[in-house]
MDTraj code that builds the backbone (N, CA, C; nanometers):
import mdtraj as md
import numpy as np

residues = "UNK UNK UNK UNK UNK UNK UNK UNK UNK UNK UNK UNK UNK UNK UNK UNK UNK UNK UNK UNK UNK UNK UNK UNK UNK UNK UNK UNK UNK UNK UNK UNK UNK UNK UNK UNK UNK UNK UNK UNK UNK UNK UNK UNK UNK UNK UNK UNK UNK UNK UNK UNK UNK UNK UNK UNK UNK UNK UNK UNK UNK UNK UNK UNK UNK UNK UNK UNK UNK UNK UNK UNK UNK UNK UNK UNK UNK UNK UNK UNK UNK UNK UNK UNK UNK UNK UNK UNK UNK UNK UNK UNK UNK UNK UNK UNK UNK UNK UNK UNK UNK UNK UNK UNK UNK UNK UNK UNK UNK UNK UNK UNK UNK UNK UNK UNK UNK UNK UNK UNK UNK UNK UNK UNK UNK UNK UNK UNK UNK UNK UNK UNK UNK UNK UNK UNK UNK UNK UNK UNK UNK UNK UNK UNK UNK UNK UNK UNK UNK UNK UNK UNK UNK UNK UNK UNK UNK UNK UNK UNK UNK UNK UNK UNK UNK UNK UNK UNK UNK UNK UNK UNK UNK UNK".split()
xyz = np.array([
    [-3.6499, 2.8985, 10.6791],
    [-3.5292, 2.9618, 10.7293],
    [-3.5582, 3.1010, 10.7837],
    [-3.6598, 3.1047, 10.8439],
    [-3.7265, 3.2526, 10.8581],
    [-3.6809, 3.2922, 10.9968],
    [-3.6096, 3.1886, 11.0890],
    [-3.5838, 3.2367, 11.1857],
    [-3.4080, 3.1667, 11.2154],
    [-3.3698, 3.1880, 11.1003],
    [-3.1641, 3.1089, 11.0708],
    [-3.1055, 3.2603, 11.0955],
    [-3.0226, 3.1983, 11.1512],
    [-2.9134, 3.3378, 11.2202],
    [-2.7818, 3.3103, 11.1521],
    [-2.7017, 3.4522, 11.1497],
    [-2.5699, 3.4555, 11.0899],
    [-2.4880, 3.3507, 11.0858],
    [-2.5198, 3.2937, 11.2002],
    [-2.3882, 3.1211, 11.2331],
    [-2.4580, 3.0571, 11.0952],
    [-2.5779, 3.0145, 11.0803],
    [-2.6606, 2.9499, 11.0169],
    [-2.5814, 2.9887, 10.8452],
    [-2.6559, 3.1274, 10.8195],
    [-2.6168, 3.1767, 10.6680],
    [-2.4703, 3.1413, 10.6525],
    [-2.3425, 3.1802, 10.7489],
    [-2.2372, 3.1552, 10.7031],
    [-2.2174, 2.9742, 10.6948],
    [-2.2472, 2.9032, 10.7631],
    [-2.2317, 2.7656, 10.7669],
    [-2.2731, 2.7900, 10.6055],
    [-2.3902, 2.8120, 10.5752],
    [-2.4430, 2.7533, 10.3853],
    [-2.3335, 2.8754, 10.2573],
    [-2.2841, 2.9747, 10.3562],
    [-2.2142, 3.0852, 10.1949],
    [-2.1327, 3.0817, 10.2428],
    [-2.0367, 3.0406, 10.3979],
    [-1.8984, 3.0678, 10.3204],
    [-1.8214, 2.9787, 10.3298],
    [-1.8788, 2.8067, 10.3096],
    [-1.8294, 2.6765, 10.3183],
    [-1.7392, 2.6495, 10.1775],
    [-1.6132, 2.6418, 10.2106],
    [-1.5619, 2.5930, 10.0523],
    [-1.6041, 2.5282, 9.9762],
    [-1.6260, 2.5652, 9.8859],
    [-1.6861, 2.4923, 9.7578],
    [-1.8410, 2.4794, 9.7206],
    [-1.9040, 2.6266, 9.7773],
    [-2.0107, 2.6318, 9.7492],
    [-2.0733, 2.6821, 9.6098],
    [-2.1532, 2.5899, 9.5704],
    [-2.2297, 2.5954, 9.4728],
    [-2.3569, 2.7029, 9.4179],
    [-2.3660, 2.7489, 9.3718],
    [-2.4673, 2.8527, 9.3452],
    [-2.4553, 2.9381, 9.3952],
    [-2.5716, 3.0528, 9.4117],
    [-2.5768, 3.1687, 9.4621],
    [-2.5429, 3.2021, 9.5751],
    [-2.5242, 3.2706, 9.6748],
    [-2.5247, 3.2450, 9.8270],
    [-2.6872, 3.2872, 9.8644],
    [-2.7267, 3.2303, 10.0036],
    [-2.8516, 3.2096, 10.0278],
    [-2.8834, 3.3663, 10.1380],
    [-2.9573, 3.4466, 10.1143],
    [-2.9943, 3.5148, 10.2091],
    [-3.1416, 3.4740, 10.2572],
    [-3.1875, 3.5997, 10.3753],
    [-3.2576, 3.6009, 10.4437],
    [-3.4464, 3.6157, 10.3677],
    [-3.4974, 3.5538, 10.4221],
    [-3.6465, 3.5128, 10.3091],
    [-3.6872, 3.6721, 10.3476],
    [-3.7807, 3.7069, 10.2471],
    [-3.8945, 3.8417, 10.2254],
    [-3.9561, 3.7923, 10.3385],
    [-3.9096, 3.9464, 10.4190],
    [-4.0561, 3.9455, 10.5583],
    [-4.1864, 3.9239, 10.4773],
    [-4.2286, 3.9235, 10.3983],
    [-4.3447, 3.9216, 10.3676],
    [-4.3816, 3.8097, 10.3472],
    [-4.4614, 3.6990, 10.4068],
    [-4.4726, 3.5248, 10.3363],
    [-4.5480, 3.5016, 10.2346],
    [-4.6285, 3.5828, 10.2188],
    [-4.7490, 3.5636, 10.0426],
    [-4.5666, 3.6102, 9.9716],
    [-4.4942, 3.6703, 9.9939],
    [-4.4272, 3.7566, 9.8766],
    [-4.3060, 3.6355, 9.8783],
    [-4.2788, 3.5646, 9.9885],
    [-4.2036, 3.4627, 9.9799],
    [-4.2727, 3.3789, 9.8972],
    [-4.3569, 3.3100, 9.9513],
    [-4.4453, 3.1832, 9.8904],
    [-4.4094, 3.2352, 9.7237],
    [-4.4582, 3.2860, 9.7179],
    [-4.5063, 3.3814, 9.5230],
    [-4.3353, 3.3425, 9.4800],
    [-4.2711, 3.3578, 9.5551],
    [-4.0992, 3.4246, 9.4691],
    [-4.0550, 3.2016, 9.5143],
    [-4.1026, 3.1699, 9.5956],
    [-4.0632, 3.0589, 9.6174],
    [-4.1470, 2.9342, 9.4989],
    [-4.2921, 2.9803, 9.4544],
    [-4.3498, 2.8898, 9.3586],
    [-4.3035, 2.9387, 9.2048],
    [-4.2784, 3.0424, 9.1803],
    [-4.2523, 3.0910, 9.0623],
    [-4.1301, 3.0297, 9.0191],
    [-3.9946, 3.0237, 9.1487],
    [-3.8680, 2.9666, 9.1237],
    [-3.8514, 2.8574, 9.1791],
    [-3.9475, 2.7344, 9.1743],
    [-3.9003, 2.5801, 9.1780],
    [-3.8810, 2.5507, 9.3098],
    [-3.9219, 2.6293, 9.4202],
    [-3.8899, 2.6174, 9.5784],
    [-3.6975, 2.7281, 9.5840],
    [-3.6964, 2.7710, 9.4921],
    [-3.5986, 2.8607, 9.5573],
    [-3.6182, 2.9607, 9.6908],
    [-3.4786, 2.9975, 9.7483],
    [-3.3784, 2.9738, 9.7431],
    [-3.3089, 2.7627, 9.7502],
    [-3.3564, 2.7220, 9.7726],
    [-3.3145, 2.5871, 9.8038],
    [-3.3288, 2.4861, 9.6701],
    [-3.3277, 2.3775, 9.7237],
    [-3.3624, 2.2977, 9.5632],
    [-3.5044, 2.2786, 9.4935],
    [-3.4834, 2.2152, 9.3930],
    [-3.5876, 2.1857, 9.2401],
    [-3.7104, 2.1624, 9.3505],
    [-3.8164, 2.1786, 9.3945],
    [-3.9174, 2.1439, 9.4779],
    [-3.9898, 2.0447, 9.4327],
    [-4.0137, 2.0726, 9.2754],
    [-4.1201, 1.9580, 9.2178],
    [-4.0407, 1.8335, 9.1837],
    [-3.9199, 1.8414, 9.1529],
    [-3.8632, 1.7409, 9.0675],
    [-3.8109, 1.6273, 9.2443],
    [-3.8188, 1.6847, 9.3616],
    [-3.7366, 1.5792, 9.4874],
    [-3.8466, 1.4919, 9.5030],
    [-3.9796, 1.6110, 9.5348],
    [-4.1323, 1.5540, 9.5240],
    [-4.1321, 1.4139, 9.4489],
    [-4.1379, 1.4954, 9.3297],
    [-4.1516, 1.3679, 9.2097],
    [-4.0750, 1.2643, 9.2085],
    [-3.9400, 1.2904, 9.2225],
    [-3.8514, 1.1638, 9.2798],
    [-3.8737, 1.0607, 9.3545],
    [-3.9328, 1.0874, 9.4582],
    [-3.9614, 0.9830, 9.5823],
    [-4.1516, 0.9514, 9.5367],
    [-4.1702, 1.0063, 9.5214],
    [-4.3461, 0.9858, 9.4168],
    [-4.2727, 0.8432, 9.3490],
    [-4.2226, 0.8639, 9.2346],
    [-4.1888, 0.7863, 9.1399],
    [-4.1634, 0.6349, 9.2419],
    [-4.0824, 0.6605, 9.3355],
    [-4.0087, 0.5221, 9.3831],
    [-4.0885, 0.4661, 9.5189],
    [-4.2022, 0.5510, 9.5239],
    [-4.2893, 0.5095, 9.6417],
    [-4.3213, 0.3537, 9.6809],
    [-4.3439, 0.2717, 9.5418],
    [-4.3377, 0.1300, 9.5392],
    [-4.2436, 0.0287, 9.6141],
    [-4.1572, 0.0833, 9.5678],
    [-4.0121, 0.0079, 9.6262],
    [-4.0504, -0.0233, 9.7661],
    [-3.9490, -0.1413, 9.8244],
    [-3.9944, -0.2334, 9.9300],
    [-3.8912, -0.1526, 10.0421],
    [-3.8042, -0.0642, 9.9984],
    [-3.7075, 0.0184, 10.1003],
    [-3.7707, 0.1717, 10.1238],
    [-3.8866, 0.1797, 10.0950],
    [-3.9386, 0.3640, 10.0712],
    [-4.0565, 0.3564, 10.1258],
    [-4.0950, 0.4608, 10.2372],
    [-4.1942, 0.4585, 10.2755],
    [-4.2219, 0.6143, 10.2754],
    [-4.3657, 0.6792, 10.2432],
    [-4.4108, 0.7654, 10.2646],
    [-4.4849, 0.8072, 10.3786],
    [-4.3719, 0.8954, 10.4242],
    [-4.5084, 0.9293, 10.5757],
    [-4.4742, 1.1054, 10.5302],
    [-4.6283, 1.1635, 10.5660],
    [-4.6971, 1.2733, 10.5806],
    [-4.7272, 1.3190, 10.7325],
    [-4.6834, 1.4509, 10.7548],
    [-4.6875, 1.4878, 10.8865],
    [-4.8457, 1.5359, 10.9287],
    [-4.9418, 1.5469, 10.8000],
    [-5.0809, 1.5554, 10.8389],
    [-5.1319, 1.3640, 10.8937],
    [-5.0840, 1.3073, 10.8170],
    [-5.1288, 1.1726, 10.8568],
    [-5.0243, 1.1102, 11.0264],
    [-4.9561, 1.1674, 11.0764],
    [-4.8797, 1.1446, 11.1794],
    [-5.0004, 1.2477, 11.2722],
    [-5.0435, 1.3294, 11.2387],
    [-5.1300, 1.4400, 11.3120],
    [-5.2625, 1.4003, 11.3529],
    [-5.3158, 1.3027, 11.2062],
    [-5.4232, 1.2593, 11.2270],
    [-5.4530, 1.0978, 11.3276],
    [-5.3646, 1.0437, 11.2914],
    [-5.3212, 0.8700, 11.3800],
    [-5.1791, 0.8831, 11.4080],
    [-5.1339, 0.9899, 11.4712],
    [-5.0002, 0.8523, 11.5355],
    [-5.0176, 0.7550, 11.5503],
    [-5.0975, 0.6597, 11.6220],
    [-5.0676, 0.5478, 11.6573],
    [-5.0592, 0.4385, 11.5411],
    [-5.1597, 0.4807, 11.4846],
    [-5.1733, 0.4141, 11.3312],
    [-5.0702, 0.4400, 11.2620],
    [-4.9682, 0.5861, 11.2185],
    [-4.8877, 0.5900, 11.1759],
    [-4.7169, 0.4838, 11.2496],
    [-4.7232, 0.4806, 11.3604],
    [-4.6694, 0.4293, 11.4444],
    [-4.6487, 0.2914, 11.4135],
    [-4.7639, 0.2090, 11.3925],
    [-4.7566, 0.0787, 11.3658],
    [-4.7066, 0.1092, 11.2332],
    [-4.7296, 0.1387, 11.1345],
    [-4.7196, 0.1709, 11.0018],
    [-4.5971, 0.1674, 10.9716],
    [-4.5025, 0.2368, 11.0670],
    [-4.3952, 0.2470, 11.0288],
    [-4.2980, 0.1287, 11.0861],
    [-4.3003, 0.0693, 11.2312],
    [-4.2828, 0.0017, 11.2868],
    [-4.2786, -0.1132, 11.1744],
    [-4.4101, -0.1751, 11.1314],
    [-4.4379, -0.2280, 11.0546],
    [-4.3362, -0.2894, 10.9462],
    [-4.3049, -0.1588, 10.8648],
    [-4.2234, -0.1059, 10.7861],
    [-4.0577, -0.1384, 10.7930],
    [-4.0579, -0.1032, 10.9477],
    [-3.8972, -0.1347, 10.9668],
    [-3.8550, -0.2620, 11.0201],
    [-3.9924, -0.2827, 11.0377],
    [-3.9942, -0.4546, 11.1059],
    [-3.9424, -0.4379, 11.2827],
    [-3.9768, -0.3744, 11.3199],
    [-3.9197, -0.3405, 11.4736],
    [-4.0397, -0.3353, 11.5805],
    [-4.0553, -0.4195, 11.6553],
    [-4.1569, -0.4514, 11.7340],
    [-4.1935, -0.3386, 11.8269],
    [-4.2839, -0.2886, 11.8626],
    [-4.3013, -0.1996, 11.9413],
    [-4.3453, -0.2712, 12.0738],
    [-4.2442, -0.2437, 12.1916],
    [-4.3247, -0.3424, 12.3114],
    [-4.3890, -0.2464, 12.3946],
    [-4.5000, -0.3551, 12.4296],
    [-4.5939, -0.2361, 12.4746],
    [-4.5542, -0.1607, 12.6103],
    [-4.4508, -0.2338, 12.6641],
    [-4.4433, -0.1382, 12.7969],
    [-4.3552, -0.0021, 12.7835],
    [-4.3360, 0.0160, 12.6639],
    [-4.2591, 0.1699, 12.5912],
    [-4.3277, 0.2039, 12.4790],
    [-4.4700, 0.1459, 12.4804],
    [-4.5941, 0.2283, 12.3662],
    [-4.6041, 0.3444, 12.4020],
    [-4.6542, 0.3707, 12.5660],
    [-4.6932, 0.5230, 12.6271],
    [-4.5346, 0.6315, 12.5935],
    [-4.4457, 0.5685, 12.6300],
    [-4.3330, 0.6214, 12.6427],
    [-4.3033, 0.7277, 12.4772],
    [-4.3070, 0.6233, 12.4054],
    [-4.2448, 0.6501, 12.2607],
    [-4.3344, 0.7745, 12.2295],
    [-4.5069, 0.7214, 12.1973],
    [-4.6106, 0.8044, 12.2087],
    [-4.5345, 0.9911, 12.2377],
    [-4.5597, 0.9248, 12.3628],
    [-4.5159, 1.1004, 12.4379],
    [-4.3892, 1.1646, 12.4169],
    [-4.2940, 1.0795, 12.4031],
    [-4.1582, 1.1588, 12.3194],
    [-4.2037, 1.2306, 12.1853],
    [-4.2407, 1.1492, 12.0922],
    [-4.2741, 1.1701, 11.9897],
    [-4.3962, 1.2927, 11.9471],
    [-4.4573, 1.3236, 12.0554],
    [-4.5607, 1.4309, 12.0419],
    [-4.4861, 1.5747, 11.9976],
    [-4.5540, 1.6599, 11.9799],
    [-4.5134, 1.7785, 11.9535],
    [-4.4973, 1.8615, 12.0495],
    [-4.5926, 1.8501, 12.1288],
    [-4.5297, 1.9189, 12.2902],
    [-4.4194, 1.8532, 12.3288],
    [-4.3893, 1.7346, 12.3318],
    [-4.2546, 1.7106, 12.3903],
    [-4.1649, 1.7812, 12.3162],
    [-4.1876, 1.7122, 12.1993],
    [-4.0285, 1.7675, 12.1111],
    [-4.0106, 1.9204, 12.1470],
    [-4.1060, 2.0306, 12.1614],
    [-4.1442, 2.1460, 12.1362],
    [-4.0491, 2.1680, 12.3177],
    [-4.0812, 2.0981, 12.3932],
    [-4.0044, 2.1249, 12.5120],
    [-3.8758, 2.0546, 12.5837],
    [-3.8256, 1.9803, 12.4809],
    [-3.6929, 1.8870, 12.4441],
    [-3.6768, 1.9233, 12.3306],
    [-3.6854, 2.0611, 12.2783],
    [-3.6395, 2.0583, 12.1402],
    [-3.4501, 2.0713, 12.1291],
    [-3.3890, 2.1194, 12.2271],
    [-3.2630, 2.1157, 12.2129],
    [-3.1881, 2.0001, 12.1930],
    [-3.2706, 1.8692, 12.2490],
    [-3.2127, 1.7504, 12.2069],
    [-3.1950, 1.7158, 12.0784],
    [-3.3533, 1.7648, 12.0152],
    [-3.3179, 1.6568, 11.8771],
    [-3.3311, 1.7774, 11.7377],
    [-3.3080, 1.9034, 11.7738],
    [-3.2992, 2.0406, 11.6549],
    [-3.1398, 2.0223, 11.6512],
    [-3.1191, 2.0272, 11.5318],
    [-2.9620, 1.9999, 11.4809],
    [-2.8791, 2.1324, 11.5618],
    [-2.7221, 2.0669, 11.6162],
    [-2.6704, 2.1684, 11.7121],
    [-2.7555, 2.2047, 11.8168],
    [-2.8420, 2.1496, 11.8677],
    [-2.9275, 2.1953, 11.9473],
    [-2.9678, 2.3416, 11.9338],
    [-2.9833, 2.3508, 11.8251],
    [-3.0682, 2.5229, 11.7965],
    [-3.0335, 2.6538, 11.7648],
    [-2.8285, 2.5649, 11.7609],
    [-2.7361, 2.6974, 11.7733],
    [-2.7500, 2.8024, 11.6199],
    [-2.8662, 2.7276, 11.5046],
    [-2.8546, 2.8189, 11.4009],
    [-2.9608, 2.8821, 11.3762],
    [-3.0352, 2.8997, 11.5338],
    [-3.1917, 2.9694, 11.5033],
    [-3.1946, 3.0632, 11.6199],
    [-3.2565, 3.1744, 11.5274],
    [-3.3202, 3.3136, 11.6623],
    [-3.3804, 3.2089, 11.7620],
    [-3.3888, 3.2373, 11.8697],
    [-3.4464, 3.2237, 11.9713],
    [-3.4358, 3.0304, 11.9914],
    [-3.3401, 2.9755, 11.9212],
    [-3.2860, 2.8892, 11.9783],
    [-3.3548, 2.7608, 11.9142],
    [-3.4055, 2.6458, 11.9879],
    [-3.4329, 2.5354, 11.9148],
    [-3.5549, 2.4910, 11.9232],
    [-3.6425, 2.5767, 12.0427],
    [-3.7642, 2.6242, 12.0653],
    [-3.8396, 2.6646, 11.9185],
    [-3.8024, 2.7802, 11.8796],
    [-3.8289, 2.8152, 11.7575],
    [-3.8214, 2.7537, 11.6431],
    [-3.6886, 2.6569, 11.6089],
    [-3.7190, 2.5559, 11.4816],
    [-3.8290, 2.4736, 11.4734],
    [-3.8684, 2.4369, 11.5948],
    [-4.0279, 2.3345, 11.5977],
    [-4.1566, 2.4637, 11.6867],
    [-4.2211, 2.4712, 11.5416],
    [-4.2825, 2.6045, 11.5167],
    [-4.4364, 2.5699, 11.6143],
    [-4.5301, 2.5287, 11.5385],
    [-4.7001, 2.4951, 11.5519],
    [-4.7339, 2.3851, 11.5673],
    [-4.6126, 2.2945, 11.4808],
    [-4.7039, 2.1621, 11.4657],
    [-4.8925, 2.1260, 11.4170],
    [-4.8784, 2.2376, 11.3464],
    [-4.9925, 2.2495, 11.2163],
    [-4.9987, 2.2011, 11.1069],
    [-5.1313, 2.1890, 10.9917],
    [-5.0874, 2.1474, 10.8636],
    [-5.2063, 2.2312, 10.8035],
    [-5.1698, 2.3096, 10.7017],
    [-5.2785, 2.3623, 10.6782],
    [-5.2740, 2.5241, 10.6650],
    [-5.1639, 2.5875, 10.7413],
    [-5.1746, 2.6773, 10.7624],
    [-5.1695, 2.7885, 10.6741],
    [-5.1214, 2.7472, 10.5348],
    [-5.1740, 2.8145, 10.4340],
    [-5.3284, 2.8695, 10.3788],
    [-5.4046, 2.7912, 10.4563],
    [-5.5591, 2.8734, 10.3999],
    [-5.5937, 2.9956, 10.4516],
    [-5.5246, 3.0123, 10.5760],
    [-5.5277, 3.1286, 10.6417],
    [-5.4771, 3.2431, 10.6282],
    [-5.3530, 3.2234, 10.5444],
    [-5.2203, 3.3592, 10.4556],
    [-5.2291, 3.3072, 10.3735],
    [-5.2220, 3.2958, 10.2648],
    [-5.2174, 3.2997, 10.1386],
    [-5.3649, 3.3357, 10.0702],
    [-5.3638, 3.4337, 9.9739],
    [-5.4533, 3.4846, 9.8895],
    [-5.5061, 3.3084, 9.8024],
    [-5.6075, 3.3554, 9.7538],
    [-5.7157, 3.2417, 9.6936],
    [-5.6383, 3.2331, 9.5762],
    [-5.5834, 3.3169, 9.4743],
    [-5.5552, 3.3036, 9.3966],
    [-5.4037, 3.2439, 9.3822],
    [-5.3418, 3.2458, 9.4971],
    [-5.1921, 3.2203, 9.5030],
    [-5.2576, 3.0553, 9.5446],
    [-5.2917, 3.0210, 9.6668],
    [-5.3054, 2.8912, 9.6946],
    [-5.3351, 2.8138, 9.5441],
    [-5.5119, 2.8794, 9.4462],
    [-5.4765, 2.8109, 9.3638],
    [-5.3870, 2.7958, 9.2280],
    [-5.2949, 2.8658, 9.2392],
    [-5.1760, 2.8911, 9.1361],
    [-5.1184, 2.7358, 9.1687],
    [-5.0816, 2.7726, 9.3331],
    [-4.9829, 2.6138, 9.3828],
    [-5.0896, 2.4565, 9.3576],
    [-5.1553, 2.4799, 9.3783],
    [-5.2758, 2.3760, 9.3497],
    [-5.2414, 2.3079, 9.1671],
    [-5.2199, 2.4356, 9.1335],
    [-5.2882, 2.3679, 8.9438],
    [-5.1445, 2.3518, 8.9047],
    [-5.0502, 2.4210, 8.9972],
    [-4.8749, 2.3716, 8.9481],
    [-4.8380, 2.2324, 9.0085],
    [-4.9544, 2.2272, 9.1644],
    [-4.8611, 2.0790, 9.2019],
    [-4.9411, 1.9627, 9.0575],
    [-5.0474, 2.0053, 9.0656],
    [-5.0932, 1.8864, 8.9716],
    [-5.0476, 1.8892, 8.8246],
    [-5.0265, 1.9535, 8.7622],
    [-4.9252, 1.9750, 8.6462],
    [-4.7880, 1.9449, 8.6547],
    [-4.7440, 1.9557, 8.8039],
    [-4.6088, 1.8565, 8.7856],
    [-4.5900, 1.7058, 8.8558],
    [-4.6724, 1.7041, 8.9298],
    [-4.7060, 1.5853, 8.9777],
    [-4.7906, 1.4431, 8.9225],
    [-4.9196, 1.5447, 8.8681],
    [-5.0298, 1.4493, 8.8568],
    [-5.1349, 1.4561, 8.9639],
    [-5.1902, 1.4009, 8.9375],
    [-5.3390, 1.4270, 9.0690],
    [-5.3337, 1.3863, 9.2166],
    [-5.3313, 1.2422, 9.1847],
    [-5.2634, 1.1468, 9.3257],
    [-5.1375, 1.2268, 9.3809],
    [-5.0309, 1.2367, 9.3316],
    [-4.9270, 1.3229, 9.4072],
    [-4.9625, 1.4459, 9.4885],
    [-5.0237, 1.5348, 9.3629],
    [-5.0633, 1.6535, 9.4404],
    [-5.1639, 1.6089, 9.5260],
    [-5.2389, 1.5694, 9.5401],
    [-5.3308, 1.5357, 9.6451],
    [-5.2734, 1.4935, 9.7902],
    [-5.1652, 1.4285, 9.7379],
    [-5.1327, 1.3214, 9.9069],
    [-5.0273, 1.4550, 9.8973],
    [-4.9429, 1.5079, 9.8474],
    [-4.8682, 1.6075, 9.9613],
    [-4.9540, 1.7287, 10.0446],
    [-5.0634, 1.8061, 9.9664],
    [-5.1676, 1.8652, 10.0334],
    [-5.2225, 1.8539, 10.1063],
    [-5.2740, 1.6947, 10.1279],
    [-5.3522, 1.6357, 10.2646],
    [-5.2945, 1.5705, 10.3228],
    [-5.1699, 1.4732, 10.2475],
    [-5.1819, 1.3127, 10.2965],
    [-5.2532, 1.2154, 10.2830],
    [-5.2513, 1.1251, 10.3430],
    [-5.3216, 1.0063, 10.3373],
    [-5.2498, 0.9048, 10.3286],
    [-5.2067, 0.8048, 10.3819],
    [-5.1291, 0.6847, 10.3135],
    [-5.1363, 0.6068, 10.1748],
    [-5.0186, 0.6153, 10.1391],
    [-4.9952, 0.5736, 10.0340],
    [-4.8840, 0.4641, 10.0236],
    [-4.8870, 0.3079, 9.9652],
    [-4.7939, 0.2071, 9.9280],
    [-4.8302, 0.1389, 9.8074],
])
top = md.Topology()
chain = top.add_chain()
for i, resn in enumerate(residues, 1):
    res = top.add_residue(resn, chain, resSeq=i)
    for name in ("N", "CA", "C"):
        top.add_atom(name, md.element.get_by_symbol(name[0]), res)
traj = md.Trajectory(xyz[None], top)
């Protein structure tokens, strides 16, 4: 929410019947976010480990599929069938190239007003800005050694190994 504008904050604090705290604006600082965000469960927002763990738990099920945006990074196409697969929906090939290239990150990144909720109306600089890098990873680069492994030995203490592992990297999992 590092780049949510006033329309944005009031849509979440001054909707009747809001629950909890009201939500402000994250610490310019992102190690000082990250730190205030692992210490409090993914606050400001919800339980982080326990949604994780939720859909972990029910990964089996024949209606749940896990997709990872490092494993969409690494094979679309593979992820593509995967999911296809999944939904049982044929992909014909004369809208393989098509889908492909919608689906990239440069597209979305230059059609982002189509598919960023309101078309972008709750972000600085519009809907451009909600679809950021299209990176994964980018924590080794900001975050201190000792903070990354704080989050490391908490995901696996609330997760388990396999969990923490596939949200860190990915990889497919059924």
């Amino acid at each position: 929410h590092s780049t949510a504008n006033h329309a944005w904050y009031d849509a979440l604090n001054k909707t009747p019947g809001l629950v909890g705290p009201e939500i402000g604006p994250p610490h310019e600082d992102p190690v000082a976010y990250f730190r205030h965000w692992l210490e409090n469960d993914g606050a400001p927002f919800w339980p982080f480990w326990e949604n994780v763990r939720s859909w972990w738990e029910i990964r089996g099920l024949p209606n749940v599929l896990m997709v990872h945006f490092a494993d969409l990074k690494r094979d679309f196409e593979g992820e593509l069938e995967r999911i296809a697969a999944f939904l049982e929906i044929p992909i014909p090939e004369d809208s393989r190239a098509r889908i492909i290239e919608h689906c990239s990150f440069d597209y979305m990144k230059c059609n982002a007003a189509a598919s960023v909720p309101l078309g972008g109306a709750f972000w600085e600089g519009g809907a451009r800005s909600f679809i950021y890098k299209g990176t994964n990873g980018r924590w080794k680069d900001r975050l201190p050694s000792d903070l990354s492994d704080a989050y490391d030995q908490r995901a696996e203490q609330e997760l388990g190994k396999d969990a923490a592992a596939w949200l860190k990297e990915g990889r497919q999992v059924r």
